[in-house]
Structures are given as C-alpha cells and as structure tokens.
C-alpha positions as CSV (number, residue, x, y, z in Angstrom):
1,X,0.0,0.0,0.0
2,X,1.7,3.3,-0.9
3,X,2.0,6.0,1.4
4,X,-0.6,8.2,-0.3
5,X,-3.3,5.3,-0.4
6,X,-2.7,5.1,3.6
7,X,-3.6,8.6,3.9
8,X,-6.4,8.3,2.1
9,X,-7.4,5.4,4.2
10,X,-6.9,7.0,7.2
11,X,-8.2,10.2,6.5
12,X,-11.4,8.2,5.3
13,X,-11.3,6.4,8.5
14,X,-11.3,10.2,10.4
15,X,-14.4,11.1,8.6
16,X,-16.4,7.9,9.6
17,X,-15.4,7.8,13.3
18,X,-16.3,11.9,13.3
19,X,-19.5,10.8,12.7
20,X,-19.8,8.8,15.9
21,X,-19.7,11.7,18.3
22,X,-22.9,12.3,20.7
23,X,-23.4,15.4,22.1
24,X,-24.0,15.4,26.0
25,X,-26.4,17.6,27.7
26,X,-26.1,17.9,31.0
27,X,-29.6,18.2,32.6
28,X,-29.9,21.0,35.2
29,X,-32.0,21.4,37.7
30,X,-33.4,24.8,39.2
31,X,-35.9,24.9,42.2
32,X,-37.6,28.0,41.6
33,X,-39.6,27.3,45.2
34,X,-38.1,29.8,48.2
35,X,-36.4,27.1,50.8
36,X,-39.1,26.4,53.3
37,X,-37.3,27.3,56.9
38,X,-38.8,25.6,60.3
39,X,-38.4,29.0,62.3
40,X,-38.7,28.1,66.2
41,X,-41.9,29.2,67.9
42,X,-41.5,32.5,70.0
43,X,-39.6,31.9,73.6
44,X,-41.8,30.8,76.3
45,X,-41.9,33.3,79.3
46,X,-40.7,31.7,82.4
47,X,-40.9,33.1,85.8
48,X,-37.5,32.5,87.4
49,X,-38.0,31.3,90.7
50,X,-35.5,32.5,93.9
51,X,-32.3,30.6,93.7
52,X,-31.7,27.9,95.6
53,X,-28.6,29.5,97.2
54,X,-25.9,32.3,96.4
55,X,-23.2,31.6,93.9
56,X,-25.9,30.6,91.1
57,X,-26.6,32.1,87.5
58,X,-30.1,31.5,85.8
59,X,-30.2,29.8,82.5
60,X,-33.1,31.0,80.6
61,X,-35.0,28.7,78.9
62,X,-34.7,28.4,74.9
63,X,-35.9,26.1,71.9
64,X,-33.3,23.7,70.6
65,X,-33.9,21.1,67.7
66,X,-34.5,17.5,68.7
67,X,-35.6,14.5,66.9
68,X,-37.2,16.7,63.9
69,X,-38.8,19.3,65.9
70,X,-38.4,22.0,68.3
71,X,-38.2,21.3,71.9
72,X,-38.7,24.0,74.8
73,X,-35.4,23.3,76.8
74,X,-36.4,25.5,80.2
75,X,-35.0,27.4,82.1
76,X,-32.7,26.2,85.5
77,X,-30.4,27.6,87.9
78,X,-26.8,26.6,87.2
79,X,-24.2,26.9,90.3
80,X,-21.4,29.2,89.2
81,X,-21.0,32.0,86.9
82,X,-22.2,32.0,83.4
83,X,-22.5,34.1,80.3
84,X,-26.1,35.1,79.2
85,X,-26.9,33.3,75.9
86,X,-25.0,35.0,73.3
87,X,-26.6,36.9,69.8
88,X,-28.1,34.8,67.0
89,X,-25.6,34.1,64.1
90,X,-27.1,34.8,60.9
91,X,-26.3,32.5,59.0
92,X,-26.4,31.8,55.1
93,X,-29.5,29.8,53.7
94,X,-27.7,27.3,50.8
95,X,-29.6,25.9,48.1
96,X,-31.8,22.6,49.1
97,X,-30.2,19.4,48.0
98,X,-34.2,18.1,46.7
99,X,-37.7,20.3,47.4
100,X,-38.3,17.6,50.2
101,X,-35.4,19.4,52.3
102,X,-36.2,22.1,54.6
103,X,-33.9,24.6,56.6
104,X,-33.2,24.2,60.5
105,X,-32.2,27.8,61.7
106,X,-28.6,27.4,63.9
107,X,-29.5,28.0,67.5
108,X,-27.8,28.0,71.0
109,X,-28.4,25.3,73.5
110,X,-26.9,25.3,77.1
111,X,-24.6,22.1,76.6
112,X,-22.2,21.4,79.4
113,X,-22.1,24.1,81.4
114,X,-21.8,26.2,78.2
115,X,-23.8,27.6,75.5
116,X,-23.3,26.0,72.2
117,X,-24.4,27.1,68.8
118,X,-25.4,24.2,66.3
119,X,-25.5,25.6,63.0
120,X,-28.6,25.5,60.6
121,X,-28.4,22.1,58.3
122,X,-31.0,21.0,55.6
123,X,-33.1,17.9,56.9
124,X,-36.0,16.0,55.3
C-alpha cells in the first residue's frame, strides 16, 4: 500500500469515526420554590424562681432542635458564673439538595455548662 493510499485510508477512517460523536447535555436542575425554613416558635416566658442558694446564675429557657422538631429546653439555675446566651448568628441559607429538604435555623443550646451554637443544616 503506498503512502498516499494510507492517507487516504486514514483520513477516510477520520471522517467515519467523526460521525460517531454524541453530544451530552447535561440536565440542570433549578428549584424555583423559596427554601421552606422551620423557624422556632417565640420563647416561652418563664418566671424565674428564687435561687436555691448564692453563687448561682439562671439559664433561661430556649428552643433547641431534637428529633425533627423544636423542643422548649427550660430554664434552671446553674451553680457558678455563666454568660447570658449569646446573639443569634445569621447564618447563610444554601440551596436545598431536593424540594423535600427544609432549613433548620442554627441555634444556642446550654450544653455542658456552656452555650453552644449548632449551626442551621437541611433535613428532610
């Protein structure tokens, strides 16, 4: 086979193959719905009892997320000094991973001896 029948060959070979391309789309996907958001209920007003003794700080009472759903977490004295609960965090509301999702605000919850903020998370 001389050289210029082997690039005939192989440019006929180029053609075919180019016709054996697909063209990929990738689907996307856009929720146009606004996130749904499972604010917590308004605090509870507690009446704070006396304290049991000097040398205690009062813990007010707050919501914190359990087991898919709020749960009033009152309030208690705590012996020893403790910081009042701290200001909300705003925090940034990401896109949904499915329109079944919803949006758990981040909160602060009195966790040993402290207050802790969990931060907001998509459940479903």
């Amino acid at each position: 086979m001389s050289i210029t029948n082997k690039i005939i060959s192989a440019a006929a070979i180029a053609v075919a193959l180019s016709a054996c391309t697909t063209v990929v789309k990738e689907r996307v996907v856009v929720h146009d719905q606004p996130a749904v958001v499972r604010q917590m209920p308004a605090p509870i007003r507690e009446v704070i009892p006396q304290p049991p003794a000097s040398g205690y700080t009062w813990i007010q009472g707050h919501w914190a997320w359990h087991d898919h759903g709020w749960q009033w977490q009152p309030g208690h004295w705590y012996q020893g000094a403790a910081q009042p609960m701290p200001a909300v965090i705003v925090e940034q509301v990401t896109v949904a991973p499915s329109p079944a999702h919803f949006w758990v605000p981040g909160h602060w919850s009195w966790r040993h001896n402290e207050w802790v903020w969990t931060h907001g998370h998509w459940e479903r």
